[in-house]
Backbone atoms as SQL, in Angstrom:
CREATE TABLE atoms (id INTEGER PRIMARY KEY, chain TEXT, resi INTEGER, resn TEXT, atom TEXT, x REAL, y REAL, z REAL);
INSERT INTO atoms VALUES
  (1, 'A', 1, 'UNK', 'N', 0.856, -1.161, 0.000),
  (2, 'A', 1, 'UNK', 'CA', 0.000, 0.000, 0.000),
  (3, 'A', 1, 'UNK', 'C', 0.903, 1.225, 0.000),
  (4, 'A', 2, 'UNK', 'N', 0.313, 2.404, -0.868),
  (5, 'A', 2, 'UNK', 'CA', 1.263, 3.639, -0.890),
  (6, 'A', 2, 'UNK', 'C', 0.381, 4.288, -0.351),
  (7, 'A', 3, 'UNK', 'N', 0.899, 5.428, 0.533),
  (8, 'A', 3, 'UNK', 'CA', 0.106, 6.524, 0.635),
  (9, 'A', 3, 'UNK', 'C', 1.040, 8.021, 0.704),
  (10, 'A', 4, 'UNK', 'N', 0.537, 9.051, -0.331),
  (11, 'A', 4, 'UNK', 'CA', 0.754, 10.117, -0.824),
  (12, 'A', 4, 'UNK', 'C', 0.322, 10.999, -0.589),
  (13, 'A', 5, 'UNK', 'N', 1.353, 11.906, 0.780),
  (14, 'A', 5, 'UNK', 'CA', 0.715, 13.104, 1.042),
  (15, 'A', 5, 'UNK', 'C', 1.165, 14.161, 0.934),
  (16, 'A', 6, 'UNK', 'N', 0.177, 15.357, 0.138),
  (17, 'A', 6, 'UNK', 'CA', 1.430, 16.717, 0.016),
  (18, 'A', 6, 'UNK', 'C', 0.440, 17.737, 1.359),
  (19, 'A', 7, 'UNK', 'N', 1.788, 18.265, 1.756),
  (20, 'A', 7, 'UNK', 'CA', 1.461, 18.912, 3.027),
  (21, 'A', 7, 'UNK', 'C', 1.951, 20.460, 2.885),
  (22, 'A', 8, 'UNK', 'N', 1.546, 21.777, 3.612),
  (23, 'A', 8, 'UNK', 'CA', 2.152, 22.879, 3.051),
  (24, 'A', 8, 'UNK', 'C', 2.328, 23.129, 5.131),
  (25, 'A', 9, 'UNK', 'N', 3.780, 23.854, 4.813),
  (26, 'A', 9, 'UNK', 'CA', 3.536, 24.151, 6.685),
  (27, 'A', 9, 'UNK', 'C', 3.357, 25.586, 6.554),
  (28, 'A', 10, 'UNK', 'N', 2.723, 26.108, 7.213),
  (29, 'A', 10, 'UNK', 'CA', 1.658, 27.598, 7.844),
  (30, 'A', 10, 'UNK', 'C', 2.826, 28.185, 8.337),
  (31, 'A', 11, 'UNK', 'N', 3.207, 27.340, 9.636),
  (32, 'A', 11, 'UNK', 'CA', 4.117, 28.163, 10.014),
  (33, 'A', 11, 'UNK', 'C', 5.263, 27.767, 11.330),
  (34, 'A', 12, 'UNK', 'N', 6.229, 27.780, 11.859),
  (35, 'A', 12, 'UNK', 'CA', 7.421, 27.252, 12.658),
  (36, 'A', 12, 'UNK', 'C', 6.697, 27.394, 13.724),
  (37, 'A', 13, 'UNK', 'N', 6.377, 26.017, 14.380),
  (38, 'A', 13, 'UNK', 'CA', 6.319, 25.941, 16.170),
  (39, 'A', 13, 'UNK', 'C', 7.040, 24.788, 16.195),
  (40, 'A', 14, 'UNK', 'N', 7.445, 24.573, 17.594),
  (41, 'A', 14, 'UNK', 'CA', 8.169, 23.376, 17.868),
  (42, 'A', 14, 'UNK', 'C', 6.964, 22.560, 18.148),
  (43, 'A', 15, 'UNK', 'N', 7.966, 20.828, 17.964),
  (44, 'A', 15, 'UNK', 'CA', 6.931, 19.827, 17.849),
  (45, 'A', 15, 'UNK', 'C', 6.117, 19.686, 19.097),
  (46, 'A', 16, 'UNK', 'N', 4.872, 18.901, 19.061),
  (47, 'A', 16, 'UNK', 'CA', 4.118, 18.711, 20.396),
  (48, 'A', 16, 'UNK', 'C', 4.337, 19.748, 21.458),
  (49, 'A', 17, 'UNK', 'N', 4.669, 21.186, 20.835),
  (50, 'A', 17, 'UNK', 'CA', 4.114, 22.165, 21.753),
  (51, 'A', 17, 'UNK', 'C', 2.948, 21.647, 23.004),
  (52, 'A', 18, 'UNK', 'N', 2.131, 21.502, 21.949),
  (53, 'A', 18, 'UNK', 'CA', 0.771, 21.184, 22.750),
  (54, 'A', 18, 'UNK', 'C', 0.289, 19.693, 22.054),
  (55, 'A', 19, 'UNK', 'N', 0.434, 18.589, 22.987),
  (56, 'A', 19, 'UNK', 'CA', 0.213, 17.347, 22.452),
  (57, 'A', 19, 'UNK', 'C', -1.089, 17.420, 21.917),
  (58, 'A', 20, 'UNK', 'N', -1.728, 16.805, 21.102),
  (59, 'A', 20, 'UNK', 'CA', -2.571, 16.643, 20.358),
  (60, 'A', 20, 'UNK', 'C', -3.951, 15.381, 21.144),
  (61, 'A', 21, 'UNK', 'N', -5.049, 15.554, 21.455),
  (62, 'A', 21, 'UNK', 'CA', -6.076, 15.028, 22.193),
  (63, 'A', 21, 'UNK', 'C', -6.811, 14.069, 21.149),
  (64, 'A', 22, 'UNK', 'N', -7.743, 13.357, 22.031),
  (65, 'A', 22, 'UNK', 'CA', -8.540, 12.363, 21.294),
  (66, 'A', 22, 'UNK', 'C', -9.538, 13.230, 20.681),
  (67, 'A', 23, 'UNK', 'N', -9.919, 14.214, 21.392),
  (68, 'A', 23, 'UNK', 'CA', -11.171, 15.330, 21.066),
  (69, 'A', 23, 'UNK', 'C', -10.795, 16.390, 19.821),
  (70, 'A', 24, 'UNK', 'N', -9.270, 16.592, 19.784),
  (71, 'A', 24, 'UNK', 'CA', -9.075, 17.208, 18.042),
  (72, 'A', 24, 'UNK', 'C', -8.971, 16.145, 16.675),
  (73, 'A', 25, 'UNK', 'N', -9.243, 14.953, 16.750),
  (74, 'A', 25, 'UNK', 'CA', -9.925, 14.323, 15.770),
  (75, 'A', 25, 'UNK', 'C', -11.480, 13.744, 15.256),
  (76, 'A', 26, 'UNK', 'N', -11.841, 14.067, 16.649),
  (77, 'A', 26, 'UNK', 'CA', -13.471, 14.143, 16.254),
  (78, 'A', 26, 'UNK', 'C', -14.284, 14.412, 15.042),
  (79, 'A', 27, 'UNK', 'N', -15.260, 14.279, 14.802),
  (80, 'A', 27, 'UNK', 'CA', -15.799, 15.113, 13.700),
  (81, 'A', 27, 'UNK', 'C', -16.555, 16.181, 14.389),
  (82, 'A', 28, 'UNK', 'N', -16.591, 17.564, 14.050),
  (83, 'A', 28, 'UNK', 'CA', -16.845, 18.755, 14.448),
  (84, 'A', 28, 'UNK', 'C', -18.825, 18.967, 13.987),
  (85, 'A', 29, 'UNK', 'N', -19.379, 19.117, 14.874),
  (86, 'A', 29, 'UNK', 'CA', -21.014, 18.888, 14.910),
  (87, 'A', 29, 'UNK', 'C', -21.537, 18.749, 16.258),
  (88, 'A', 30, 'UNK', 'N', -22.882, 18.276, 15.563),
  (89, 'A', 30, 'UNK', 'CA', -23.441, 17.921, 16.694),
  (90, 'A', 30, 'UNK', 'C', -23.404, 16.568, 17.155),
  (91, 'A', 31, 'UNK', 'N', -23.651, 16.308, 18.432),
  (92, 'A', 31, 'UNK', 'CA', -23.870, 14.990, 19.108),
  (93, 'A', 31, 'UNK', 'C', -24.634, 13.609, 18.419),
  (94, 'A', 32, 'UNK', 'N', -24.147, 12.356, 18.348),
  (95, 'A', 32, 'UNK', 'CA', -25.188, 11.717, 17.413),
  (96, 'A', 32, 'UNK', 'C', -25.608, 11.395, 18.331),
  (97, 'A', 33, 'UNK', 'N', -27.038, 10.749, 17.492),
  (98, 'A', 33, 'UNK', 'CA', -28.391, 9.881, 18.457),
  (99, 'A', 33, 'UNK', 'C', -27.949, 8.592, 18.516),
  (100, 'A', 34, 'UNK', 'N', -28.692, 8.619, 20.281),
  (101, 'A', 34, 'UNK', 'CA', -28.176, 6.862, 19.994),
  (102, 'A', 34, 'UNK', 'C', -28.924, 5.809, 19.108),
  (103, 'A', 35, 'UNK', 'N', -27.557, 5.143, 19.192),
  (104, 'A', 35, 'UNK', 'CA', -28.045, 3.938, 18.086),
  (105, 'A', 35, 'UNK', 'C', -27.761, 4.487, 16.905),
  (106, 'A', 36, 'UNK', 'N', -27.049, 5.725, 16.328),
  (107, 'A', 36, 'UNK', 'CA', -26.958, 6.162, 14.975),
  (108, 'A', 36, 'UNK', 'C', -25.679, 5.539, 14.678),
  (109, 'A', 37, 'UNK', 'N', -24.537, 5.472, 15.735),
  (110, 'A', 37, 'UNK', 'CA', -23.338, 5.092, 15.317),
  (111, 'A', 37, 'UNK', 'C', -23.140, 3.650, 14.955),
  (112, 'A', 38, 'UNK', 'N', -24.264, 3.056, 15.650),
  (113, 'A', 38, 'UNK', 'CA', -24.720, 1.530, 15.636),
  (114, 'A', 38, 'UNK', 'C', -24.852, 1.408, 14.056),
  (115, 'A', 39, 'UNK', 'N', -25.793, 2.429, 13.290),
  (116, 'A', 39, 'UNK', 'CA', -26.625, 1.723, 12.263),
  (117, 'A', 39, 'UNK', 'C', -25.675, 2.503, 10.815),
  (118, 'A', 40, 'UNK', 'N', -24.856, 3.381, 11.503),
  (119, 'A', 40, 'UNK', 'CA', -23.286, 4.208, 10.359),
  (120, 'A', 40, 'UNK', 'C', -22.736, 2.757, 10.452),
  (121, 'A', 41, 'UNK', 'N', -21.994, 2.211, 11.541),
  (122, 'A', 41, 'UNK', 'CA', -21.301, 0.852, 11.536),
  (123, 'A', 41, 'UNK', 'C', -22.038, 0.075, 10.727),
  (124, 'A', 42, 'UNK', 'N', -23.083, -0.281, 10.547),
  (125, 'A', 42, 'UNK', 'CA', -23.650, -1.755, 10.080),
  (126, 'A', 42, 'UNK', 'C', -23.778, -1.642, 8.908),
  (127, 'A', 43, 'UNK', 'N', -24.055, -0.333, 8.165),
  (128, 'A', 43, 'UNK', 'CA', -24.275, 0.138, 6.772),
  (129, 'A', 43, 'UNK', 'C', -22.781, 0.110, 6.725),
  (130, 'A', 44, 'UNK', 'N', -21.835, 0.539, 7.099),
  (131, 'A', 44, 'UNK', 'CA', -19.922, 0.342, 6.490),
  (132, 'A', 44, 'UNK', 'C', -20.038, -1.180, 6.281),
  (133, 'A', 45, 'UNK', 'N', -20.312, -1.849, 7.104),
  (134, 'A', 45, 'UNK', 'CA', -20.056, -2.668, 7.497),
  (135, 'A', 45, 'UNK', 'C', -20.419, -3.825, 5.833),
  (136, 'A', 46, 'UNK', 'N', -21.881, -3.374, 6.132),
  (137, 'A', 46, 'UNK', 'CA', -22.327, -4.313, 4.761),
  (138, 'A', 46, 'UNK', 'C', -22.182, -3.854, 3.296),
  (139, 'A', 47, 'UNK', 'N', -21.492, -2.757, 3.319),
  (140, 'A', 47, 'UNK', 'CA', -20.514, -1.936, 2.015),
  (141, 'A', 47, 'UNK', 'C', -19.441, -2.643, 2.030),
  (142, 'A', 48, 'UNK', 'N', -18.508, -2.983, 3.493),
  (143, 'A', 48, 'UNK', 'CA', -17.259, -3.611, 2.526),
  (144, 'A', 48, 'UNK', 'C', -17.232, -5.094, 2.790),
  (145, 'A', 49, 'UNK', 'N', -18.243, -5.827, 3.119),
  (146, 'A', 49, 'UNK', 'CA', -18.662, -7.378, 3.192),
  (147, 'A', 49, 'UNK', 'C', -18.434, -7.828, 1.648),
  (148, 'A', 50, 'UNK', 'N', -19.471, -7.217, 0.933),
  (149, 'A', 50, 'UNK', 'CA', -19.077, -7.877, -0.499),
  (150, 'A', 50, 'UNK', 'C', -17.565, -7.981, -1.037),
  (151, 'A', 51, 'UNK', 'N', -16.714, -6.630, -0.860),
  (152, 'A', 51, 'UNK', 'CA', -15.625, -6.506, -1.158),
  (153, 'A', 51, 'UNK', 'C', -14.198, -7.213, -0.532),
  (154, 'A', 52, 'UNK', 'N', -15.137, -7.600, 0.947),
  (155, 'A', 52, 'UNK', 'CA', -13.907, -8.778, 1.177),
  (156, 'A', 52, 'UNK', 'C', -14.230, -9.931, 0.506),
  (157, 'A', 53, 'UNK', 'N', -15.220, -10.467, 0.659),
  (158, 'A', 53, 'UNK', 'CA', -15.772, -12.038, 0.121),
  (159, 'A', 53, 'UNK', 'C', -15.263, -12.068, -1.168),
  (160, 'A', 54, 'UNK', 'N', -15.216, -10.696, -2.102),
  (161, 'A', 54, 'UNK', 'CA', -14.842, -10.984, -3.500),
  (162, 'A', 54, 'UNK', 'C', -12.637, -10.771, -3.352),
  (163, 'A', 55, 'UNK', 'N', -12.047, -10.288, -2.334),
  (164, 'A', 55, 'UNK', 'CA', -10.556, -10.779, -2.146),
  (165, 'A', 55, 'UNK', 'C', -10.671, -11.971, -1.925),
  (166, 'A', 56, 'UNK', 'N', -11.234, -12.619, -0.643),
  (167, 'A', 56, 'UNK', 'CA', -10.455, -13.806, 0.001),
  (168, 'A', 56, 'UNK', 'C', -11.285, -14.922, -1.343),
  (169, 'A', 57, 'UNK', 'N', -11.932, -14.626, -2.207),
  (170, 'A', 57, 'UNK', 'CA', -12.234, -15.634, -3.249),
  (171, 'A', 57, 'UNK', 'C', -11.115, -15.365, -4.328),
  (172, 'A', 58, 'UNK', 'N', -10.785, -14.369, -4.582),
  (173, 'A', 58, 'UNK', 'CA', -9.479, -14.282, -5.809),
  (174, 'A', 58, 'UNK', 'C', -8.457, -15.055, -4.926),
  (175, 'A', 59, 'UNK', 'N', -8.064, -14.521, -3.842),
  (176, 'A', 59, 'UNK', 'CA', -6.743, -15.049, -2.882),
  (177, 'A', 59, 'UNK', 'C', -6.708, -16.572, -3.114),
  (178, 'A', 60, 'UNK', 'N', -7.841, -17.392, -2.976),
  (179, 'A', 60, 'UNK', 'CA', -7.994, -18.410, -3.102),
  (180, 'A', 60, 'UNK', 'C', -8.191, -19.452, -4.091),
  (181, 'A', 61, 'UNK', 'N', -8.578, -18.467, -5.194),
  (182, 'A', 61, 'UNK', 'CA', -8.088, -18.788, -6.536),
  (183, 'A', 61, 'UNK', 'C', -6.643, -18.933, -6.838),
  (184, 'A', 62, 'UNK', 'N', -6.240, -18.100, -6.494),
  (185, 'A', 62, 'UNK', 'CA', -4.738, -17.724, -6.511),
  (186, 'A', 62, 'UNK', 'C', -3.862, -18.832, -6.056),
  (187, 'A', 63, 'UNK', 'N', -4.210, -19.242, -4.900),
  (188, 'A', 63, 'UNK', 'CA', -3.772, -20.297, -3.990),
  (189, 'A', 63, 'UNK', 'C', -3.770, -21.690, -4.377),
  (190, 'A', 64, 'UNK', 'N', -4.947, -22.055, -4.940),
  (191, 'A', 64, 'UNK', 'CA', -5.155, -23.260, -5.527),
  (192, 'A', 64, 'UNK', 'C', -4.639, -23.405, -7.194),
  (193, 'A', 65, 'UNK', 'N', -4.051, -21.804, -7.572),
  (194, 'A', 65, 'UNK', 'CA', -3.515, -22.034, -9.078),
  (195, 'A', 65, 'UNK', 'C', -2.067, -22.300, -8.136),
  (196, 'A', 66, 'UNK', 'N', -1.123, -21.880, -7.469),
  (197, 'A', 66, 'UNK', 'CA', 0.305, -21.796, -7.024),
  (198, 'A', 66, 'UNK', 'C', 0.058, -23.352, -6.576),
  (199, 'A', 67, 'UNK', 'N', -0.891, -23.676, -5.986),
  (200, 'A', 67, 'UNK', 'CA', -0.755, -25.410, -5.720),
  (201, 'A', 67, 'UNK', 'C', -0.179, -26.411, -6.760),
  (202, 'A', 68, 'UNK', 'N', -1.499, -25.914, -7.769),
  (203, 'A', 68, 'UNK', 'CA', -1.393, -26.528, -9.006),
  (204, 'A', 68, 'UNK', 'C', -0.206, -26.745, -9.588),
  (205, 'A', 69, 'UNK', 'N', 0.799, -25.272, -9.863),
  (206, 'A', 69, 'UNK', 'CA', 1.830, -24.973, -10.602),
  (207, 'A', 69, 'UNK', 'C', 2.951, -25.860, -10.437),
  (208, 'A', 70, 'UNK', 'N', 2.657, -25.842, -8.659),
  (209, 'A', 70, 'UNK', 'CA', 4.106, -25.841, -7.584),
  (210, 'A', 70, 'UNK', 'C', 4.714, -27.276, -8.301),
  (211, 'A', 71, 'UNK', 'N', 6.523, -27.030, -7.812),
  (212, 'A', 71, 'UNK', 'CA', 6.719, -28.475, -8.688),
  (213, 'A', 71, 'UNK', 'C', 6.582, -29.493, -6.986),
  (214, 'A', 72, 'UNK', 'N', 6.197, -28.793, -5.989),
  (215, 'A', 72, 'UNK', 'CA', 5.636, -29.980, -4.959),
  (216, 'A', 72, 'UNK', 'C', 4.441, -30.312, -5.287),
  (217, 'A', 73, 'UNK', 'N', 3.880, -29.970, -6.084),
  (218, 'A', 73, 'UNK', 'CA', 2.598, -31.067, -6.003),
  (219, 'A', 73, 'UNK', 'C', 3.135, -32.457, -7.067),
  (220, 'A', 74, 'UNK', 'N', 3.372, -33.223, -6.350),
  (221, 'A', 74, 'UNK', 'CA', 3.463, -34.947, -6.292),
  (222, 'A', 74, 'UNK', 'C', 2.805, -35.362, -7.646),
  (223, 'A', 75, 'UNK', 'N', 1.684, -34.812, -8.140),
  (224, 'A', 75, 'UNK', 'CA', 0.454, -35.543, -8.949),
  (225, 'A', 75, 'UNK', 'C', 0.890, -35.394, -10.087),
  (226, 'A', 76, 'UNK', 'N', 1.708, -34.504, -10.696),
  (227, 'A', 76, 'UNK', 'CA', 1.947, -34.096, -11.610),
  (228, 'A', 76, 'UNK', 'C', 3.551, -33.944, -12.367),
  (229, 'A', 77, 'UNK', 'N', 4.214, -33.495, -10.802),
  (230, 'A', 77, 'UNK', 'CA', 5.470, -33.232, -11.350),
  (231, 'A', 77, 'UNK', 'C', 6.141, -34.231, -10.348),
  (232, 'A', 78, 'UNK', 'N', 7.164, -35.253, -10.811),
  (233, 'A', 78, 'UNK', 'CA', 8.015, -35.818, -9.747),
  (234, 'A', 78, 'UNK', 'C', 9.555, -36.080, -10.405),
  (235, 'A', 79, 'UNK', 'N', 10.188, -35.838, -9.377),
  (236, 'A', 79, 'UNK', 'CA', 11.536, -35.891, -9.718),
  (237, 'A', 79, 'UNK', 'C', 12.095, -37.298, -10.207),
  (238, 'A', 80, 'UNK', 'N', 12.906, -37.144, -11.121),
  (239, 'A', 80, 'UNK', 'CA', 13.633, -37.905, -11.970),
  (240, 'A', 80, 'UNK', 'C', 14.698, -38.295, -11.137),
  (241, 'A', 81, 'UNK', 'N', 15.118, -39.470, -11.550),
  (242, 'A', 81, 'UNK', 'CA', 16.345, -40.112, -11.203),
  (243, 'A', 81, 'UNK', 'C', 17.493, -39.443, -11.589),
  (244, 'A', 82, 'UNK', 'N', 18.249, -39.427, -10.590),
  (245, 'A', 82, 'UNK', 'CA', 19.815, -39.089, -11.381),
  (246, 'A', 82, 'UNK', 'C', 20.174, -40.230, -11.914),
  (247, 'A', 83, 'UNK', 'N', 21.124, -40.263, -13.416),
  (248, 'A', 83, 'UNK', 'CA', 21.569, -41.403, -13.651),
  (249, 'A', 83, 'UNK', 'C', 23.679, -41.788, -12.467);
């Protein structure tokens, strides 16, 4: 995975002047209702369900072609005698 970030600096303070809190990454609003974060989770949730089921099925395609190939699989490929 790459990740590519262009950054511009504002301006010179020294580092962790002021350490940085759990509360300056928040999202800035209002309060959710309960049970909303419940039903944001379950909707992510069943957005990237399909998208794993469709990796770990290529992965496994994948897996059972490198089986196939491998010269350890026995069924197909076996070593020769030296003379």
């Amino acid at each position: 995975m790459l990740l590519l970030v262009q950054a511009k600096r504002t301006k010179a303070v020294p580092i962790f002047e002021k350490p940085p809190l759990q509360s300056d990454y928040s999202r800035p609003g209002k309060a959710s209702a309960p049970g909303e974060s419940r039903r944001r989770a379950a909707a992510k949730l069943s957005r990237t369900l399909p998208g794993l089921a469709r990796l770990i099925n290529a992965a496994s395609y994948g897996l059972e072609f490198y089986r196939r190939q491998s010269l350890r699989n026995r069924r197909f490929f076996r070593p020769t005698r030296k003379p």
